[in-house]
C-alpha positions in Angstrom: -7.5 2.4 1.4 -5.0 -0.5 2.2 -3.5 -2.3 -0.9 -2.8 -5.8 -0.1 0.6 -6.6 1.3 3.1 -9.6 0.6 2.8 -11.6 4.0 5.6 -12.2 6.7 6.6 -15.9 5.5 6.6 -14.6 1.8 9.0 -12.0 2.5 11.2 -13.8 5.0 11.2 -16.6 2.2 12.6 -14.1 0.0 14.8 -12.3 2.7 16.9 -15.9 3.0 17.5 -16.8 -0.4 18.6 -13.0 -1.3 20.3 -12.8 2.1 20.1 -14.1 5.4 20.4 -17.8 3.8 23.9 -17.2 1.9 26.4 -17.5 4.7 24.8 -20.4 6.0 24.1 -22.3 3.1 27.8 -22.2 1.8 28.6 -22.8 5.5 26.9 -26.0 5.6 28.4 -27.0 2.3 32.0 -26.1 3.2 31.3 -28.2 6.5 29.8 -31.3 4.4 33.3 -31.4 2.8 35.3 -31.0 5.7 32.9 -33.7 8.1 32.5 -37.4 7.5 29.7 -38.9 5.5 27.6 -38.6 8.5 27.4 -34.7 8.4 23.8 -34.9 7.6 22.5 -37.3 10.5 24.1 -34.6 12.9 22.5 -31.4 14.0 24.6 -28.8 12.6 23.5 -28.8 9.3 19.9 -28.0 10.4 21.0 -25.3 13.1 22.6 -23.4 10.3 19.5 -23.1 8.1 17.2 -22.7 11.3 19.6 -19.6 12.0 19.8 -18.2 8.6 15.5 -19.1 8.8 15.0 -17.1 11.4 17.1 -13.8 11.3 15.1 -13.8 7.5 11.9 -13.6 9.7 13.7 -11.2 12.0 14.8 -9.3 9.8 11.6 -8.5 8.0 9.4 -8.1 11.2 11.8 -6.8 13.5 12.8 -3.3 11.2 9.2 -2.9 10.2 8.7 -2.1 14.0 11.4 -0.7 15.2 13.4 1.7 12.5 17.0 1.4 12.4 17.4 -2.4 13.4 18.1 -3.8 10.7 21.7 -3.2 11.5 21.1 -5.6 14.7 18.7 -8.2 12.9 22.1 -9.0 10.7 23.6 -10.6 14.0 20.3 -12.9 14.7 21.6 -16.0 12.3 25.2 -16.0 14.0 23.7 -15.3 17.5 21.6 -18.0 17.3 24.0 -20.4 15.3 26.4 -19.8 18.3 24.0 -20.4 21.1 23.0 -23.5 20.1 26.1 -25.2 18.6 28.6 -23.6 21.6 26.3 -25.8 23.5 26.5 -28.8 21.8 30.6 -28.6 21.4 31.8 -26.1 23.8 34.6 -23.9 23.6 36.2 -25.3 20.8 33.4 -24.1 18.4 34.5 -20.7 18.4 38.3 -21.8 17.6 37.2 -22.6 14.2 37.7 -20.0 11.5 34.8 -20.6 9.6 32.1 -20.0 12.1 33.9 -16.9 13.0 33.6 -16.1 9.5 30.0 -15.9 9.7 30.4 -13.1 12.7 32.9 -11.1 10.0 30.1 -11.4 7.3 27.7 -10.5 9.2 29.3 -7.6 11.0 30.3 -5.9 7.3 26.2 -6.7 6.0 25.3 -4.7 9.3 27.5 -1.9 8.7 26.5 -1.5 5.3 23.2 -1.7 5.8 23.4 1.2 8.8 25.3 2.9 6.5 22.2 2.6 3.4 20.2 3.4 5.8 21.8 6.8 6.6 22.4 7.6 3.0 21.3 5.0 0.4 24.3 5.6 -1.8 24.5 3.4 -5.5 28.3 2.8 -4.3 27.2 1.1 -0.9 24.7 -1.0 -2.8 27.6 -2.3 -5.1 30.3 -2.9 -2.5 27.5 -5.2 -0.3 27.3 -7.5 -3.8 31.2 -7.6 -4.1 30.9 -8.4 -0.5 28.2 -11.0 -1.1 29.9 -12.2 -3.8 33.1 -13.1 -1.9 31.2 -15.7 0.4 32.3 -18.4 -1.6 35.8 -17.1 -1.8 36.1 -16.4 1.8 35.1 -19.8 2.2 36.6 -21.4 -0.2 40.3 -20.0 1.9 38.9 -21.7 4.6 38.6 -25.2 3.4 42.0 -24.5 1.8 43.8 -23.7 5.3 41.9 -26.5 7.0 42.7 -29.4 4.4 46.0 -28.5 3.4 49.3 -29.4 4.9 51.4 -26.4 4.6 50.7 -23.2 7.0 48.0 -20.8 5.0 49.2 -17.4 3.8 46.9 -15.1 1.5 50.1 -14.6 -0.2 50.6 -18.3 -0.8 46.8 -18.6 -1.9 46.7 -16.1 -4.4 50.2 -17.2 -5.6 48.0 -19.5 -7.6 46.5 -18.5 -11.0 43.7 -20.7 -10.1 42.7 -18.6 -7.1 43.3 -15.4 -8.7 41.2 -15.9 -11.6 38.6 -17.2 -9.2 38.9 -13.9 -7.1 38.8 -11.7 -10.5 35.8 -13.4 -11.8 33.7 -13.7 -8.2 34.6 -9.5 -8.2 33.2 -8.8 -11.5 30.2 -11.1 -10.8 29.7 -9.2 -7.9 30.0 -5.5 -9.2 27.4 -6.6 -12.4 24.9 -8.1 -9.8 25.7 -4.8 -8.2 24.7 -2.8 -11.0 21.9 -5.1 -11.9 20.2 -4.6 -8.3 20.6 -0.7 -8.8 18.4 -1.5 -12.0 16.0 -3.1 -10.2 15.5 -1.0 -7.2 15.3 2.2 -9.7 12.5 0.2 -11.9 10.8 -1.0 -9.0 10.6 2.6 -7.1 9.5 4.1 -10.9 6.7 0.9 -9.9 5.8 2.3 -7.1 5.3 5.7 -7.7 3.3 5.0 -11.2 1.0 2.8 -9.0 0.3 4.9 -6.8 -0.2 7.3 -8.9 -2.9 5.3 -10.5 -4.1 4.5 -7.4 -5.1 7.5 -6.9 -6.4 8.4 -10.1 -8.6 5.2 -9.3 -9.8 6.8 -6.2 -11.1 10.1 -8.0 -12.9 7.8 -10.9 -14.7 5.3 -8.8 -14.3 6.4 -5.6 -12.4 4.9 -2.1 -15.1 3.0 -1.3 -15.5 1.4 -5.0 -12.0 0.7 -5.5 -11.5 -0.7 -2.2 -14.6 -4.0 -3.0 -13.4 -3.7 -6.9 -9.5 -4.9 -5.8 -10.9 -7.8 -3.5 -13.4 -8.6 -5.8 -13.9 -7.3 -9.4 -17.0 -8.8 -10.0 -18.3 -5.8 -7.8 -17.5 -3.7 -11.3 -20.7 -5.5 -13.1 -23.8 -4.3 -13.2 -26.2 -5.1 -10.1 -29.7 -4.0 -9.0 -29.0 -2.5 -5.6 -31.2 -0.3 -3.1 -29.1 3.1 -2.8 -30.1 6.3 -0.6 -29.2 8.9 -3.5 -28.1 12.5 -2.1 -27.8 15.7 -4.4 -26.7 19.1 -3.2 -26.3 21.9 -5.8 -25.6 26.2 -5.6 -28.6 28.4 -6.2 -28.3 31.4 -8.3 -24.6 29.7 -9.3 -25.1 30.4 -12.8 -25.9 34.0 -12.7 -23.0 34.2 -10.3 -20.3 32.8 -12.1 -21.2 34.7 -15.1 -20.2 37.8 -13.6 -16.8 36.1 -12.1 -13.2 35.1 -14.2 -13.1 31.2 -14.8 -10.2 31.1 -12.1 -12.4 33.2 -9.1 -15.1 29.8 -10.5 -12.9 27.3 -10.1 -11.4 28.4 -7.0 -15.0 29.1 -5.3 -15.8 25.5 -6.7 -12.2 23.8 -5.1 -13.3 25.3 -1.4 -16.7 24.4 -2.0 -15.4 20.7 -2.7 -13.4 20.8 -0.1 -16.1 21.6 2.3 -18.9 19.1 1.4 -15.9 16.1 1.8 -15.2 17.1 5.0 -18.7 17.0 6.2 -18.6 13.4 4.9 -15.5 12.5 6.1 -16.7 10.1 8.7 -19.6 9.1 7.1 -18.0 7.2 4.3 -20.0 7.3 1.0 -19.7 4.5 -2.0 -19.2 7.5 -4.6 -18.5 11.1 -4.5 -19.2 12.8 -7.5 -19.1 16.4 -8.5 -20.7 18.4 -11.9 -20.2 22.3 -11.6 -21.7 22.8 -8.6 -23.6 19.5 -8.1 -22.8 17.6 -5.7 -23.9 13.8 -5.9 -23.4 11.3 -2.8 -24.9 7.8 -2.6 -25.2 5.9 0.6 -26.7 2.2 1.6 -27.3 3.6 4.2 -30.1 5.9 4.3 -30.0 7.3 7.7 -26.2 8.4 6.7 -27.3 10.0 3.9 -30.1 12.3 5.6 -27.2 12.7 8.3 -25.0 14.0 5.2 -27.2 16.0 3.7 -27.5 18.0 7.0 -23.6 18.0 7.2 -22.7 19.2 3.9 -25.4 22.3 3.9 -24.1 23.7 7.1 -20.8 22.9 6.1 -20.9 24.7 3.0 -22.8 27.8 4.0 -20.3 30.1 5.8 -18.6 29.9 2.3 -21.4 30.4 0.1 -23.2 33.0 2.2 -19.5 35.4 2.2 -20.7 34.9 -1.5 -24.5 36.0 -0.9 -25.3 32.5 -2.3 -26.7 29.2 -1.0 -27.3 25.2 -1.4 -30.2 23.6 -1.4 -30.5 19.8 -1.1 -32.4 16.6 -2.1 -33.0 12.7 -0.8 -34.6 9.6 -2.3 -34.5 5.7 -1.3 -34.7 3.2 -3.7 -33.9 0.8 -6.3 -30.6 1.7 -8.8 -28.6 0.1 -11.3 -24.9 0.2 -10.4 -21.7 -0.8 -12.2 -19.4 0.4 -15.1 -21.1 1.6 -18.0 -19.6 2.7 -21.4 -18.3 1.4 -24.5 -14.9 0.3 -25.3 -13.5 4.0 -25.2 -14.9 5.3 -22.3 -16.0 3.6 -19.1 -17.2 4.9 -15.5 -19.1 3.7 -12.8 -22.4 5.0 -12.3 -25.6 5.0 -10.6 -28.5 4.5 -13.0 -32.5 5.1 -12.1 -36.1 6.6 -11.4 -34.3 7.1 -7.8 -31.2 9.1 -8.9 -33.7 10.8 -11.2 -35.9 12.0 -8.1 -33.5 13.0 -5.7 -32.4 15.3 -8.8 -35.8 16.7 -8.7 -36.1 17.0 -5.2 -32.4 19.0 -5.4 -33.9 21.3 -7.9 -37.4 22.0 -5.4 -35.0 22.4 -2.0 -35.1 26.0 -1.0 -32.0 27.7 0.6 -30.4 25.6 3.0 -33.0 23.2 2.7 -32.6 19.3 2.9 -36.2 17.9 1.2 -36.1 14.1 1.7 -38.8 11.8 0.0 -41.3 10.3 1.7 -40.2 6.4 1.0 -36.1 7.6 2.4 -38.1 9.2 5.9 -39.7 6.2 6.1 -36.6 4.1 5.4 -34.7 6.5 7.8 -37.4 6.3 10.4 -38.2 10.1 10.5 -41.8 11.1 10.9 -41.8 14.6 9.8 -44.8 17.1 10.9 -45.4 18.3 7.7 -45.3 17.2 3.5 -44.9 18.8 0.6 -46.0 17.7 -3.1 -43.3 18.4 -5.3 -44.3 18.8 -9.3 -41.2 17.3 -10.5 -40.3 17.3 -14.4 -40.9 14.5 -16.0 -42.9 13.0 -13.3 -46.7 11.9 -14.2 -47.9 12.4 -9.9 -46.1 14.6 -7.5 -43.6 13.5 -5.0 -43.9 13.6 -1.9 -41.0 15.2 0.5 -40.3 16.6 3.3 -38.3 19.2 4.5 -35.5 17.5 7.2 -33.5 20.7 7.3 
C-alpha cells in the first residue's frame, strides 16, 4: 500500500521559501539598494531566484536518490548563480563580497546539514536557525562597507548600539525559531508514527485491498451490489482439539495457521482477509483466483495441521453480495453480505479433509468442467447445491 505523496514542485516550493530562496532573495534586495533604478530591467535579479529555484528542486529530488547529497545540493544555487552571472560580467563578479557571501552561506548550511545527517543533534538544528537568521545581518555589513565612506571594521560596526541591538535581537529570533522547528519536527515524527500506526490498524480492519480504493475514493465504503467469488476454509475436529490444549498452545496453533493461509495468498491479492477461530474467509472478483486460492491455502496449511493429526476442508461460491460498511454509530466494519457468502459457508461445512468443494455456478464462472457432482443438503437451504470437488 502506497499513501499518496506531496509532489516534486510542492516540495521544492516549500524547500525555497524555508531555504534554498533566503540567500537569494535578501541578495536581490541588498542589490536593488545598491543598483540604479534599473535593477529590475537587468538579468540579475531573475538569475538569483532561478538559482535559489532550482537547487530547491535539486535539493528535494537529488537526496531522495542518492543518500548523503544533500550536503552537495546546498552549492547548486551559488554554482549556478556564478555560472551564469561570471559570464555576463566576468572576473570582477567574484570581487564583490556579497556574492561571495552566498558561497560562505552556503558552505556552513552544507556542513550542517552533513553534520544532521550523521547525527541529528537538537543543538545542530538551533545553530542552522541562528545561522539563518544572520542572513540579513550578514548582509546588512555588506551594504554598510559598500555605501559607506570610511574603511569597514566589525569593530567599527558593532561600535554602534544600532547594530548591536540588531545582532542581539536577529540571535534571539533565531534560537526561538530554533526551538520552535525542534517542536515541530518532534510533533510531526509523533504524526508520523500515530498514522502509520493507524494505517495499519486500517489494513487489519478492512483489508490492503479496501483501504487502498477507500483512500482514493471513499465512496467505495458505501454499500454496493457486487458479484464476489466467496472462499471459506475452516479446521476439522478443531473444537474437540482445542479443548484438550491451554488457550496459549490455541492461539499459537491459530497465529501459524494464519500465517500459513496468507502466504498462500500472497500473490493472489484478495479484497478482504478475514479470520473467526479457525475460519478462514477470502473474497475474490476473481473467481478463477479464488479456486486457485483455495488450492493454495489447503496445501499450505496441511504440513501444520497434520503434525497436529488435524485437517482443513474448504468451500467456493460465485455470485451476487452486498458490500460496504455496516453498523451503527458505535461499531462499524466492512463486510460481505448474502445467499453467496451463506453457501460457500455451507459448502465449507460439507468439504471433507483437504477438500476444496466449488459450486457449480463458480466452476462454470471459472471455466472448470469437473467429472463428477455432488448434491450438498445444506442447512437452511430448500434444494441441494450442487458442488464439486476441485481438490
Amino acid at each position: 500500500m502506497t499513501i499518496p505523496t506531496e509532489s516534486l514542485p510542492a516540495r521544492a516550493a516549500r524547500n525555497f521559501f524555508v531555504h534554498s530562496g533566503h540567500v537569494p532573495l535578501v541578495l536581490l534586495i541588498l542589490e536593488a539598494l545598491l543598483d540604479d533604478a534599473g535593477y529590475f530591467a537587468h538579468a540579475d535579479p531573475y538569475v538569483l531566484l532561478g538559482a535559489g529555484i532550482l537547487q530547491a528542486y535539486v535539493m528535494e529530488w537529488w537526496p531522495a536518490r542518492f543518500r548523503g547529497m544533500r550536503f552537495l545540493a546546498n552549492f547548486v544555487g551559488p554554482i549556478s548563480y556564478s555560472f551564469v552571472e561570471a559570464w555576463l560580467e566576468g572576473i570582477e563578479f567574484f570581487q564583490q563580497w556579497h556574492h561571495q557571501v552566498y558561497w560562505g552561506f552556503a558552505l556552513g548550511f552544507a556542513l550542517l546539514h552533513w553534520a544532521r545527517s550523521r547525527r541529528p543533534l537538537p543543538a545542530l538544528v538551533l545553530t542552522e536557525s541562528v545561522l539563518r537568521s544572520s542572513i540579513p545581518l550578514v548582509m546588512y555589513a555588506v551594504f554598510e562597507a559598500r555605501t559607506g565612506d570610511a574603511a569597514f571594521s566589525l569593530r567599527l560596526f558593532f561600535a554602534d548600539p544600532a547594530h548591536d541591538f540588531l545582532a542581539i535581537v536577529l540571535l534571539l529570533l533565531g534560537i526561538l525559531l530554533g526551538i520552535a522547528d525542534l517542536n515541530l519536527q518532534r510533533s510531526i515524527a509523533t504524526i508520523k508514527s500515530l498514522t502509520e500506526r493507524l494505517h495499519q490498524y486500517s489494513e487489519w480492519s478492512l483489508g490492503r485491498g479496501i483501504l487502498d480504493r477507500a483512500i482514493a475514493d471513499e465512496s467505495t465504503l458505501s454499500l454496493h451490489r457486487l458479484t464476489r467469488a466467496v472462499l471459506f476454509m475452516d479446521i476439522r475436529g478443531f473444537t474437540a482439539w482445542s479443548e484438550q490444549q491451554t488457550p496459549e498452545a490455541v492461539v499459537g496453533m491459530l497465529n501459524d495457521y494464519y500465517l500459513a493461509a496468507e502466504a498462500a495468498l500472497e500473490e493472489l491479492r484478495p479484497i478482504k482477509l478475514k479470520y473467526t477461530a479457525d475460519e478462514v474467509m477470502a473474497i475474490f472478483s476473481n473467481v478463477t483466483q479464488a479456486v486457485e486460492a483455495g488450492s493454495r491455502m489447503l496445501a499450505s496449511t496441511r504440513p501444520l495441521l497434520a503434525h497436529l493429526n488435524l485437517s482443513a476442508g474448504a468451500g467456493l461460491h460465485f455470485g451476487p453480495v452486498i458490500e460496504g460498511v455496516l453498523g451503527g454509530e458505535g461499531a462499524k466494519a466492512y463486510d460481505f453480505i448474502g445467499d453467496t457468502v451463506n453457501t460457500a459457508k455451507r459448502l465449507c461445512d460439507a468439504a471433507g479433509a483437504d477438500e476444496l468443494l466449488v459450486s457449480s455456478d463458480a466452476c462454470v464462472a471459472a471455466g472448470i468442467s469437473p467429472l463428477q457432482h455432488r448434491n450438498i443438503s445444506a442447512k437452511g437451504k430448500r434444494k441441494p447445491v450442487q458442488a464439486a470437488v476441485v481438490v
